[in-house]
LOBAKE-534624 format. One line per 8 residues: for each residue y, z, x of C-alpha. Coordinates in steps of 0.1 Angstrom, whole numbers. Example, Ala and Ser with C-alpha at 12.3 -4.5 7.8 and 13.67 -1.06 7.14 Angstrom:
LOBAKE-534624
-45/78/123 ~ -11/71/137
end
This chain:
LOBAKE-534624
213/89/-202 ~ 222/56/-182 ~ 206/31/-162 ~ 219/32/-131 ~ 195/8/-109 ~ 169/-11/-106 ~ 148/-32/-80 ~ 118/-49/-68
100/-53/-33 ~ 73/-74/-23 ~ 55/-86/12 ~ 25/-104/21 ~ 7/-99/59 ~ -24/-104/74 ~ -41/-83/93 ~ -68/-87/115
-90/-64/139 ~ -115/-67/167 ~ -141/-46/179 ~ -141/-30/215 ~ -179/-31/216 ~ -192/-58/196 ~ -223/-53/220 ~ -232/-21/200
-233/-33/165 ~ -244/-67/169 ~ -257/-74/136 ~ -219/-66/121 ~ -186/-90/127 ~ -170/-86/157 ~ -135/-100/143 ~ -122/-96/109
-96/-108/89 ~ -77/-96/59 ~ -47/-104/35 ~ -25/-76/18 ~ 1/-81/-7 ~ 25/-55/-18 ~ 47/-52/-49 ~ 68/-23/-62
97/-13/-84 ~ 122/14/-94 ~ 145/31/-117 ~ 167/53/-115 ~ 184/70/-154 ~ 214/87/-145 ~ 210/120/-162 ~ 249/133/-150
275/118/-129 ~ 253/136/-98 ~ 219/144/-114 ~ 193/112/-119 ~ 160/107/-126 ~ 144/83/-102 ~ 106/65/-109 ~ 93/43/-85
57/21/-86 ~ 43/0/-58 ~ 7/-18/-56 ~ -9/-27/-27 ~ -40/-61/-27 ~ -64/-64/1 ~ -83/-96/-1 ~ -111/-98/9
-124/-64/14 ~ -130/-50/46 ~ -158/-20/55 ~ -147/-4/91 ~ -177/12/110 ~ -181/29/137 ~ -217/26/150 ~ -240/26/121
-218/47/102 ~ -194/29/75 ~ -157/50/84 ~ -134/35/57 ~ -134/6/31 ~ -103/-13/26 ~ -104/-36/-9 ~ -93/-43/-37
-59/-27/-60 ~ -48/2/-53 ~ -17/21/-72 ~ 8/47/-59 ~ 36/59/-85 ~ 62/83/-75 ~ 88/102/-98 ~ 122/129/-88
150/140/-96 ~ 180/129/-72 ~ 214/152/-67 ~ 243/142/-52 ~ 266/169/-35
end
């Protein structure tokens, strides 16, 4: 087994988002706006000169977090750390 590659990513945005009808919720924030950082990383071990073994990790920040509604109803939450991880097996033909 062999290392073959390696590498890193990372971003930084901000987001923001405005509501069509502030009129109908007016006891929530009509505007909001929200920072995201990413960072991720892979490896890949070559197993054979065309069979590999690839791993792959990225996080995603929100800061602060956000609650999205829709009339008094809370939709979706955006906040805090969230984790995705990711593993495969990569042929070349």
């Amino acid at each position: 087994m062999r290392l073959e590659a390696t590498y890193a990513t990372t971003t930084a945005t901000m987001t923001s988002g405005t509501s069509a009808t502030p009129s109908v919720a007016q006891a929530h924030d009509g505007e909001v706006v929200s920072g995201v950082i990413t960072a991720g990383g892979g490896v890949t071990f070559g197993l054979d000169a065309r069979l590999s073994v690839v791993a792959e990790a990225e996080a995603l920040f929100f800061w602060p977090s956000v609650a999205i509604q829709i009339g008094n109803s809370e939709v979706a939450h955006v906040g805090s750390a969230t984790l995705f991880a990711h593993a495969g097996l990569l042929a070349r033909f």
